[in-house]
N, C-alpha and C positions, 0 to 999 in steps of 0.2 A: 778435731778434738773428738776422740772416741773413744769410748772406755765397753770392753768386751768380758764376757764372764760375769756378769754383775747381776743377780737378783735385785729387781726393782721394786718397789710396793709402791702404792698410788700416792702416796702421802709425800715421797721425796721427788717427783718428776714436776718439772714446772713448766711454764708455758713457750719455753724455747727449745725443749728438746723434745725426742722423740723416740718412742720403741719401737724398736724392730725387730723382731725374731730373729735370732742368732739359728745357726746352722748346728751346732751340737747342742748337746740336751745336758739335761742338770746330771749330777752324780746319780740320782734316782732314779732318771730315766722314766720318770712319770710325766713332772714339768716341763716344758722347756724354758732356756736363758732365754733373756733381752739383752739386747746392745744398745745404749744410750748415743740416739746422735743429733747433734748440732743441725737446724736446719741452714737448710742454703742459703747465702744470701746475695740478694741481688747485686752489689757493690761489689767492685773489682777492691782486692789489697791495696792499701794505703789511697783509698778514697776517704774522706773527710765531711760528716754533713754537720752542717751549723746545729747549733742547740734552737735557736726559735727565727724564722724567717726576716721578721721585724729587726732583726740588730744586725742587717745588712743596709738599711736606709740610712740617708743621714736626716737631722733633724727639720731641713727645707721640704724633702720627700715626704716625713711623716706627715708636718703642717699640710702640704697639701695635699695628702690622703685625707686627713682628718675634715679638712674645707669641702672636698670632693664627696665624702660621704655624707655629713651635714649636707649638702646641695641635694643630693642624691635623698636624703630622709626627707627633709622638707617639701621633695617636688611630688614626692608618693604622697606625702600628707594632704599638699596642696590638690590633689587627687581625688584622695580617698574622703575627703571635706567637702569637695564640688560633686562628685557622685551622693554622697548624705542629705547632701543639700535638694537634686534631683529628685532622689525619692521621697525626702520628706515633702518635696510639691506634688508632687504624684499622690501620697496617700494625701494632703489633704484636699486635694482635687477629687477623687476618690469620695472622701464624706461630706465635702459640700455638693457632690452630686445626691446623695445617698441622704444627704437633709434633703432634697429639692423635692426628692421621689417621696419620702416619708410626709414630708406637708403637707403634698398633693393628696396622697393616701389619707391623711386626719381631716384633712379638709373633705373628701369624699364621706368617708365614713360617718363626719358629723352633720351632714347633709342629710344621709342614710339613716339617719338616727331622728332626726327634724320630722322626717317624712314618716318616720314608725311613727312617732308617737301624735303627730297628726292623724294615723289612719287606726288606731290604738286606743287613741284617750277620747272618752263620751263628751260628744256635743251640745253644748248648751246653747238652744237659742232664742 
């Protein structure tokens, strides 16, 4: 399918064909022509592809795609549930450490505070 001599403008060329420089030049001899042509296509004459993949199954096949993929969702979940679970024991191992150390520190500090105001406040005796 090729059509030669044919001035093209951008607005009528679509996503299947293509320009290609023609070998003689327009009457003006300023511009040159395009030749519109059909890209290749992979497929030999009178090959045949289905409209959608799916409506080669029969209905036993789809069922158990459908089971298979549920199985298949569910075990990633069952997964991705068991590792949330992980980290969320990890962080809170993490700030019940991070309390043990911060007690230790208030407990220090209010020691540290006992002893100021012992060496601080006037002795009555």
């Amino acid at each position: 399918m090729q059509k030669t001599g044919m001035a093209v403008t951008g607005d009528e060329i679509d996503e299947e064909t293509e320009l290609a420089p023609s070998h003689m030049t327009a009457a003006t001899g300023d511009m040159p022509t395009y030749q519109i042509r059909a890209p290749p296509t992979a497929l030999p004459q009178g090959v045949v592809v289905a409209a959608s993949p799916g409506s080669l199954h029969s209905p036993q096949q789809l069922a158990e795609e459908a089971t298979r993929k549920r199985e298949l969702r569910l075990m990633k979940n069952r997964e991705a549930a068991k590792e949330c679970r992980r980290r969320k024991k990890e962080y809170v191992k993490c700030l019940e450490s991070r309390v043990a150390v911060l007690e230790v520190q208030n407990k220090k500090l209010i020691e540290e505070l006992e002893t100021l105001k012992d060496i601080c406040s006037p002795k009555t005796d």
